[in-house]
N, CA, C and O atoms as CSV, one atom per row, in Angstrom:
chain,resi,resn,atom,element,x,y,z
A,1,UNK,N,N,6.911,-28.802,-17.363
A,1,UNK,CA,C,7.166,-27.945,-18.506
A,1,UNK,C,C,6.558,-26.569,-18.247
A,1,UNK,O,O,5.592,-26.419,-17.499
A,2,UNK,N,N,7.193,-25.523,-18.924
A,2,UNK,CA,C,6.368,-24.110,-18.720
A,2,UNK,C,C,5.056,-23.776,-19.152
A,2,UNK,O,O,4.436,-24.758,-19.562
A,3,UNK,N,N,4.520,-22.839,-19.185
A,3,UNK,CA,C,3.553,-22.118,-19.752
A,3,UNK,C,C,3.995,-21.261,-20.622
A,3,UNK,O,O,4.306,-20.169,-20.149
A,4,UNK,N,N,4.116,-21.395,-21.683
A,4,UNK,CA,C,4.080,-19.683,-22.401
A,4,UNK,C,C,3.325,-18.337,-22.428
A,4,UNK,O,O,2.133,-18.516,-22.679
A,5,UNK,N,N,3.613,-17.221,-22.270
A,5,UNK,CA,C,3.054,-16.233,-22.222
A,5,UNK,C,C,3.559,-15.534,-23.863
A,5,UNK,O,O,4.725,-15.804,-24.151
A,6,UNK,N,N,2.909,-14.826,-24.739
A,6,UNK,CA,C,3.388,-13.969,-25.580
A,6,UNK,C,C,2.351,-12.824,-25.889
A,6,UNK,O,O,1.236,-12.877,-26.408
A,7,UNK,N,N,3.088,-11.774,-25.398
A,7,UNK,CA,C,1.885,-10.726,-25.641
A,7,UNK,C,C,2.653,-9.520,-26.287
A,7,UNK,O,O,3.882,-9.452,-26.326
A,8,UNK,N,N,1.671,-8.439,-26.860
A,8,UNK,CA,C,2.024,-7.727,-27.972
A,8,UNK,C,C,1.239,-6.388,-28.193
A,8,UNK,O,O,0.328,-6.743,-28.942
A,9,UNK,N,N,1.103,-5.230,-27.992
A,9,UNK,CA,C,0.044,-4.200,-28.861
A,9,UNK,C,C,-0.448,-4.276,-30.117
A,9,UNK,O,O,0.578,-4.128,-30.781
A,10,UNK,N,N,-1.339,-4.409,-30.887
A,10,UNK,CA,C,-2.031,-4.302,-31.622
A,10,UNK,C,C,-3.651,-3.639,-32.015
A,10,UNK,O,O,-4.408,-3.198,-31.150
A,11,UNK,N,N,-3.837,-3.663,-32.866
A,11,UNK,CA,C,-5.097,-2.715,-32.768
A,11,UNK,C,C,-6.348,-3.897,-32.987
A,11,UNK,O,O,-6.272,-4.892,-33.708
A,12,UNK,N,N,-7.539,-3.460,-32.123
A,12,UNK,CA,C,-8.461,-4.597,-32.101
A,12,UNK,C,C,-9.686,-4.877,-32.211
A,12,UNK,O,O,-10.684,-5.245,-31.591
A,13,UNK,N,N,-8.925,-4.316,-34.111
A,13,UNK,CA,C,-9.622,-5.360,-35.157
A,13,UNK,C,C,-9.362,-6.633,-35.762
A,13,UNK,O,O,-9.939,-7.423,-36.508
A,14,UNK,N,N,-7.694,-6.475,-34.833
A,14,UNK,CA,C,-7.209,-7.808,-35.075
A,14,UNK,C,C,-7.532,-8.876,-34.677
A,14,UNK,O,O,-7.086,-9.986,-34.964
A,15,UNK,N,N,-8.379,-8.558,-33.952
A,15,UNK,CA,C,-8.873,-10.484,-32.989
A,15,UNK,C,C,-9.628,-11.436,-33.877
A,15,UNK,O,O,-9.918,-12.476,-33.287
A,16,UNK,N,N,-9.998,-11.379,-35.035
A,16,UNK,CA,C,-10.501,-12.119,-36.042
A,16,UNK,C,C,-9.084,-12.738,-36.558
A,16,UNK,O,O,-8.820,-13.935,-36.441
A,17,UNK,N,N,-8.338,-11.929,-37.053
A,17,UNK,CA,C,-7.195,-12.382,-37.507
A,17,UNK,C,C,-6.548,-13.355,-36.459
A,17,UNK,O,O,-6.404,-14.499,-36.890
A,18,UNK,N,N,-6.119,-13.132,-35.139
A,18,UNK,CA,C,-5.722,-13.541,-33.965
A,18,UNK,C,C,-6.115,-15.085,-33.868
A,18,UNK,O,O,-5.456,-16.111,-33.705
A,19,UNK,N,N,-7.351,-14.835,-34.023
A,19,UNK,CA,C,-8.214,-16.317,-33.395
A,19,UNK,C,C,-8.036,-17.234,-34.710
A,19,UNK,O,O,-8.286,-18.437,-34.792
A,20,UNK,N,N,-7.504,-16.309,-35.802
A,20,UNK,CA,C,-7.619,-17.262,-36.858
A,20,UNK,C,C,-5.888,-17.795,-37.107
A,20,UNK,O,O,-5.487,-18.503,-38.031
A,21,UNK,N,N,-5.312,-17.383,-36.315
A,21,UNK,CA,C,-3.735,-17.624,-35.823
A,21,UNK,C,C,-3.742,-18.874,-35.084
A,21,UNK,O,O,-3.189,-19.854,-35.583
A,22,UNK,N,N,-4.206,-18.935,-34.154
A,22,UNK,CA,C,-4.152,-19.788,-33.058
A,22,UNK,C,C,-4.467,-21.220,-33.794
A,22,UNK,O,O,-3.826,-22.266,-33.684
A,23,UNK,N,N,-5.824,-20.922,-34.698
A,23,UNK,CA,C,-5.701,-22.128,-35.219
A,23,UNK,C,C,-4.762,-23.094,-36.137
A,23,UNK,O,O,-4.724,-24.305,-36.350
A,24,UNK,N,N,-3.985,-21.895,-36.599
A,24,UNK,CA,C,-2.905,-22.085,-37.068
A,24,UNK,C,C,-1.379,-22.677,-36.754
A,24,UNK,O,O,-0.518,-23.073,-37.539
A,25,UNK,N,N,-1.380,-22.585,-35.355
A,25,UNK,CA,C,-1.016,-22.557,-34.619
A,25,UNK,C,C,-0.838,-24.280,-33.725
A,25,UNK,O,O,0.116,-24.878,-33.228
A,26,UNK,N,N,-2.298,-24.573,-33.885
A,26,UNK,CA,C,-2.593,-25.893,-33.429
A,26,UNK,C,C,-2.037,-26.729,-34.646
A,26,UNK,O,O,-1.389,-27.767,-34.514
A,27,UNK,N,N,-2.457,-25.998,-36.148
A,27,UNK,CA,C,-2.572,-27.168,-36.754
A,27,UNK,C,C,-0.835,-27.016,-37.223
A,27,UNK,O,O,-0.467,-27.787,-38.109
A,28,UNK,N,N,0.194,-26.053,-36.646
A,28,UNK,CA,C,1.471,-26.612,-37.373
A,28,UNK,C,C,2.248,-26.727,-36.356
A,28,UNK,O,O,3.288,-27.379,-36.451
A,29,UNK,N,N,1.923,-26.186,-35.341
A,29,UNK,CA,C,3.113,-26.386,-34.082
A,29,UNK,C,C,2.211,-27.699,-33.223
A,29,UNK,O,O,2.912,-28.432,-32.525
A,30,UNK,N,N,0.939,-27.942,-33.261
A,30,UNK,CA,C,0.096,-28.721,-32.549
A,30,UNK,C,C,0.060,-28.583,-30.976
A,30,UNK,O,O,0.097,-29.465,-30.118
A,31,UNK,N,N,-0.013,-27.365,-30.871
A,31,UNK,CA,C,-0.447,-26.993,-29.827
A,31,UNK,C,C,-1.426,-25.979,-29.349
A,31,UNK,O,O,-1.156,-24.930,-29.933
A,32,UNK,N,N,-2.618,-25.788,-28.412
A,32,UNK,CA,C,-3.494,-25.294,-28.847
A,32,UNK,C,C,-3.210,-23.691,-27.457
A,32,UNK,O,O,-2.989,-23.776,-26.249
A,33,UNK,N,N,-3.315,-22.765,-28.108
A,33,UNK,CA,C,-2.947,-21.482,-27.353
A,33,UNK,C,C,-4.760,-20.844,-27.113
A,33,UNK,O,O,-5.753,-21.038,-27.815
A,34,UNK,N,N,-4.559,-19.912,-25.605
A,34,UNK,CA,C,-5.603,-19.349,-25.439
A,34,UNK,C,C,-5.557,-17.725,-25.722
A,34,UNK,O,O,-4.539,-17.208,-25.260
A,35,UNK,N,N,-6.578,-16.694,-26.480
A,35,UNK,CA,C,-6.022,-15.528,-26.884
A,35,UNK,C,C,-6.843,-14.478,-25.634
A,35,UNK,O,O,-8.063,-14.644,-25.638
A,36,UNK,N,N,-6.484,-13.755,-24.905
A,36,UNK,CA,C,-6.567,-12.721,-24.236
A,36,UNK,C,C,-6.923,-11.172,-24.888
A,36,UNK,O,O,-6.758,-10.857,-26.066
A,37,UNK,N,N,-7.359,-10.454,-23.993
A,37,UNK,CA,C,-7.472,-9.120,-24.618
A,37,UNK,C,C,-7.684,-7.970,-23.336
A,37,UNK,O,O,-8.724,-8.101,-22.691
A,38,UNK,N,N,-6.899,-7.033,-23.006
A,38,UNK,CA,C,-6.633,-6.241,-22.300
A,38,UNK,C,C,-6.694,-4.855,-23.145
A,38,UNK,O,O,-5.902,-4.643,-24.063
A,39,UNK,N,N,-7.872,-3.768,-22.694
A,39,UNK,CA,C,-7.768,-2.332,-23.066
A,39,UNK,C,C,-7.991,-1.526,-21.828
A,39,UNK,O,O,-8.722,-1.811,-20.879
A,40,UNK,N,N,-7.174,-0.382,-22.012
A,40,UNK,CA,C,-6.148,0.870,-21.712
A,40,UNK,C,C,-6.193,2.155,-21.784
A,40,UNK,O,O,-5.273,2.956,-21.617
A,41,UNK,N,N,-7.560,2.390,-22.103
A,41,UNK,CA,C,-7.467,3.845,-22.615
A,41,UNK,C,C,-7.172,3.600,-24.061
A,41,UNK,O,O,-8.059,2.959,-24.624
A,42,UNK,N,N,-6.018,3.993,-24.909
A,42,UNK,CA,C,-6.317,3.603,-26.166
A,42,UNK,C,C,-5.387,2.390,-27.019
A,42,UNK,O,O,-5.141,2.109,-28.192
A,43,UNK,N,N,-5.011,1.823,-25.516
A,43,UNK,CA,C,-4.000,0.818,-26.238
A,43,UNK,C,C,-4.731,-0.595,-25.609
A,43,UNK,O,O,-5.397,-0.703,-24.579
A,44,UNK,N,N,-4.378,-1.578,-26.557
A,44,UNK,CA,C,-5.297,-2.944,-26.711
A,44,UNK,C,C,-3.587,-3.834,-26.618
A,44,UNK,O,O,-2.531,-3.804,-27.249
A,45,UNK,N,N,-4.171,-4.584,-25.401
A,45,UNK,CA,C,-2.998,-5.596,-25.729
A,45,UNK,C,C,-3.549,-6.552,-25.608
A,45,UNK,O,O,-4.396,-6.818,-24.755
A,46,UNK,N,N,-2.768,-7.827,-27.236
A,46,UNK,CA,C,-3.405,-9.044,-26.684
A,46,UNK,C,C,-2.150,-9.594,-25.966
A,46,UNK,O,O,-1.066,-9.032,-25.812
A,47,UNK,N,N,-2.712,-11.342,-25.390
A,47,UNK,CA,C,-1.402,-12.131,-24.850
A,47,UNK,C,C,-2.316,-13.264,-25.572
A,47,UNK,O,O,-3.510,-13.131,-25.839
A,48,UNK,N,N,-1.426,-14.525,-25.862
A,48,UNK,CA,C,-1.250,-15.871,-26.001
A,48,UNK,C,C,-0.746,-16.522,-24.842
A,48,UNK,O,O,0.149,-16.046,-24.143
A,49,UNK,N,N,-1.418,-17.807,-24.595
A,49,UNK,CA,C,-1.092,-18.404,-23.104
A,49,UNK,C,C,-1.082,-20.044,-23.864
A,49,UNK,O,O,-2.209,-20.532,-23.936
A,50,UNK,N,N,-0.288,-20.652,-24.253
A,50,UNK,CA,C,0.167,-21.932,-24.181
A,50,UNK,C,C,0.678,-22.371,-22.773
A,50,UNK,O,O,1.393,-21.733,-22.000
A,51,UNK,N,N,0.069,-23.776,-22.609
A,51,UNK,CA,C,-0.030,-24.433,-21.496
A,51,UNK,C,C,1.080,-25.580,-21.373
A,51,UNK,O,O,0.991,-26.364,-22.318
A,52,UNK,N,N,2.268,-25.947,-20.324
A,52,UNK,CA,C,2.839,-27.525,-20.710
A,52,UNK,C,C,3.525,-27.228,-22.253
A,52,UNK,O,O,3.224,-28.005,-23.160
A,53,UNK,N,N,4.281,-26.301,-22.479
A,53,UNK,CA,C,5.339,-26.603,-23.812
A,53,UNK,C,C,6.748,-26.546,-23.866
A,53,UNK,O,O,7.535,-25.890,-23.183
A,54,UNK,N,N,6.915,-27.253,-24.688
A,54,UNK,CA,C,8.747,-27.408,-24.387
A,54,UNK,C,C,9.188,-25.748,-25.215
A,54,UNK,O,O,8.693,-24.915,-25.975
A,55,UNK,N,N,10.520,-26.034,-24.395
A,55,UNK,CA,C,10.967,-24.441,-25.269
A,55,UNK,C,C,11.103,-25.024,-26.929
A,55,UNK,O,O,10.018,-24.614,-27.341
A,56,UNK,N,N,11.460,-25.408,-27.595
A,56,UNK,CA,C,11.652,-26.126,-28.875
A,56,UNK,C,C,10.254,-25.485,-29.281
A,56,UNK,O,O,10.200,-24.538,-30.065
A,57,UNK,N,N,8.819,-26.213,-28.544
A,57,UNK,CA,C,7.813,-25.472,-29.065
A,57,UNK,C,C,7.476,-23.479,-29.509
A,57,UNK,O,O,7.171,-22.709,-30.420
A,58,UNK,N,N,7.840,-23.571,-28.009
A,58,UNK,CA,C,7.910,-21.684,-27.812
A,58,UNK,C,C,8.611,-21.521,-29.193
A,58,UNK,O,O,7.819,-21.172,-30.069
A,59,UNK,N,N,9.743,-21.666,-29.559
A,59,UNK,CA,C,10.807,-21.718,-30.594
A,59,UNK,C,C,10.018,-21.701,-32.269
A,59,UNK,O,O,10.320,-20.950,-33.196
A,60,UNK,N,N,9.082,-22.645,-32.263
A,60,UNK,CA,C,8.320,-22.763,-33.366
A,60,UNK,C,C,7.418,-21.997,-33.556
A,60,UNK,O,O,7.201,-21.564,-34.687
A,61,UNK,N,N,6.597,-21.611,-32.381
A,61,UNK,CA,C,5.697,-20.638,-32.571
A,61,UNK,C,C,6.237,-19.371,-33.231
A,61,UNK,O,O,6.290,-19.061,-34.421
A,62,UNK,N,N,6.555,-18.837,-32.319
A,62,UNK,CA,C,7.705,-17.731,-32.637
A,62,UNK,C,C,8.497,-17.755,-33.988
A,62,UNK,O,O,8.839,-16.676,-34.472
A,63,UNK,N,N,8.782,-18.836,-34.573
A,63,UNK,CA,C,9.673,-19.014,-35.909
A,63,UNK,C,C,8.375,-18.584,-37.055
A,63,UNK,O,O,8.576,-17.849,-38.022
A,64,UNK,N,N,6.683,-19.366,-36.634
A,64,UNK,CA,C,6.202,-19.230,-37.552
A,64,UNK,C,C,5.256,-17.597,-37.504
A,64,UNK,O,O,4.653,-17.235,-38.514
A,65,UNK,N,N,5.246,-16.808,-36.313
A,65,UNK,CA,C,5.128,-15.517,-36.076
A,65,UNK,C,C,6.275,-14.973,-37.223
A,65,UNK,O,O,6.023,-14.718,-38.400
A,66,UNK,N,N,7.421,-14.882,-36.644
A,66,UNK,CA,C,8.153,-13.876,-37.607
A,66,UNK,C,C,7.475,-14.235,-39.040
A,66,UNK,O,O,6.882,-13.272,-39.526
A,67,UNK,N,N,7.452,-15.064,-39.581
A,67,UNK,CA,C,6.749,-14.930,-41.004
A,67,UNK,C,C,5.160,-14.794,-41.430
A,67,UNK,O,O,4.962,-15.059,-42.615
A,68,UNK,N,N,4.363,-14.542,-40.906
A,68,UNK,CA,C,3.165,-14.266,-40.762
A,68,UNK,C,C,2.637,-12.989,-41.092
A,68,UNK,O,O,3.610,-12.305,-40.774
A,69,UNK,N,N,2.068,-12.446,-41.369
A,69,UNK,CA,C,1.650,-11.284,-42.166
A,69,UNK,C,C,1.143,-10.699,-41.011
A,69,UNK,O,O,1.696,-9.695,-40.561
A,70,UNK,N,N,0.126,-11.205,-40.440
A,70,UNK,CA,C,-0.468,-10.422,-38.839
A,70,UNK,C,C,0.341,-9.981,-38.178
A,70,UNK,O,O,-0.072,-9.119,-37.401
A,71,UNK,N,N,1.947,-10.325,-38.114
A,71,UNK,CA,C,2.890,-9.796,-37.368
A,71,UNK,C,C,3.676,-8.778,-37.631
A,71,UNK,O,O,4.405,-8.329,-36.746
A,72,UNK,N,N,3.654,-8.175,-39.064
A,72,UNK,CA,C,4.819,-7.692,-39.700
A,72,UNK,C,C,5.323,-6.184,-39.065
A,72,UNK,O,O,6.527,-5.931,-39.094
A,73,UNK,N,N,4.540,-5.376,-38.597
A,73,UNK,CA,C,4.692,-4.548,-37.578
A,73,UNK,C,C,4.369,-4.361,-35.783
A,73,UNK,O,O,4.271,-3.322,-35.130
A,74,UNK,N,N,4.270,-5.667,-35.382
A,74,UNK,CA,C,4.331,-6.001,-34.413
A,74,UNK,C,C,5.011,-6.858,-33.380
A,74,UNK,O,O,5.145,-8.069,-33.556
A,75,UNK,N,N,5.425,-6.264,-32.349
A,75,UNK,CA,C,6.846,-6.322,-31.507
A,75,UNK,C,C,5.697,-7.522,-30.585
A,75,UNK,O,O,4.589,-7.168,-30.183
A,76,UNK,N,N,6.239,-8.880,-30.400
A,76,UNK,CA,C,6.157,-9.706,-29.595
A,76,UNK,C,C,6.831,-10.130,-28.605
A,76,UNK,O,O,7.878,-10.753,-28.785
A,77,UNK,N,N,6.255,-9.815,-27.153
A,77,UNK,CA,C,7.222,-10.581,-26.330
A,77,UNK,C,C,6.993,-11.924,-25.640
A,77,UNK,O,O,6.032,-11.992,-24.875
A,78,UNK,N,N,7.568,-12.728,-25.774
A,78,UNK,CA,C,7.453,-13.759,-25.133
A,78,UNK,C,C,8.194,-14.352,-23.553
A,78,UNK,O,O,9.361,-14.295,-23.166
A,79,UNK,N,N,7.097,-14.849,-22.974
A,79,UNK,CA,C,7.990,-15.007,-21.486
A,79,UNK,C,C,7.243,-16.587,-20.912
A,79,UNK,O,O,6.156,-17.069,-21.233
A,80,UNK,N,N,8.212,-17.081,-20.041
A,80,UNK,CA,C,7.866,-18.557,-19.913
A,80,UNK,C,C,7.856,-18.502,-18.671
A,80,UNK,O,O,8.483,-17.599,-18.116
A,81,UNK,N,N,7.132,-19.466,-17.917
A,81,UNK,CA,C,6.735,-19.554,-16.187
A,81,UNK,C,C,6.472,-20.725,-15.928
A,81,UNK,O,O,5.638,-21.309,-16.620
A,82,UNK,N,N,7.068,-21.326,-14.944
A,82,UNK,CA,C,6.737,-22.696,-14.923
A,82,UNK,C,C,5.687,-22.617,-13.359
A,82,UNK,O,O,5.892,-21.900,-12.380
A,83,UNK,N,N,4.586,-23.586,-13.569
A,83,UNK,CA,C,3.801,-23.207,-12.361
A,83,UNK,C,C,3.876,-24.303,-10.958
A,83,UNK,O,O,4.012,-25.526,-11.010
A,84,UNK,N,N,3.762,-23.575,-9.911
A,84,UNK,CA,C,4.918,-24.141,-8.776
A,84,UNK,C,C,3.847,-24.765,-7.887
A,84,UNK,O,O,4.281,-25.584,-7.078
A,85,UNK,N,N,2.256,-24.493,-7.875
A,85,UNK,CA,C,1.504,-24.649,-6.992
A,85,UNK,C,C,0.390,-25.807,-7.721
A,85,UNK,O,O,-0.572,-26.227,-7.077
């Protein structure tokens, strides 16, 4: 199965909110995601890294992102990798 990747710009004061996603995350899609944080000069990107999920999952996450308030001006991309080694 793949890995999910989903990463996004946001500003970061959001990582309280973020971490309080993930748990969210576990407890409705039941799967548990790791949160990242990359800065840039003045841009902050996080990523989400789910491990082993079916696309159906990716699918849910993502279904319960679009309705989420932490998201409402923020462009998510998501990308899947399956690992070969």
């Amino acid at each position: 199965m793949p890995d999910a990747f989903i990463w996004y710009h946001a500003d970061e004061k959001l990582e309280p909110a973020l971490t309080e996603w993930l748990a969210e995350v576990k407890e409705k899609a039941d799967v548990q995601g790791k949160l990242y944080l990359r800065k840039e000069g003045d841009k902050t990107t996080f990523m989400e890294s789910y491990s082993d999920v079916t696309s159906s999952t990716i699918k849910r996450i993502e279904k319960l992102a679009a309705t989420h308030p932490t998201f409402e001006a923020i462009e998510r991309r998501c990308e899947s990798f399956i690992r070969i080694d």
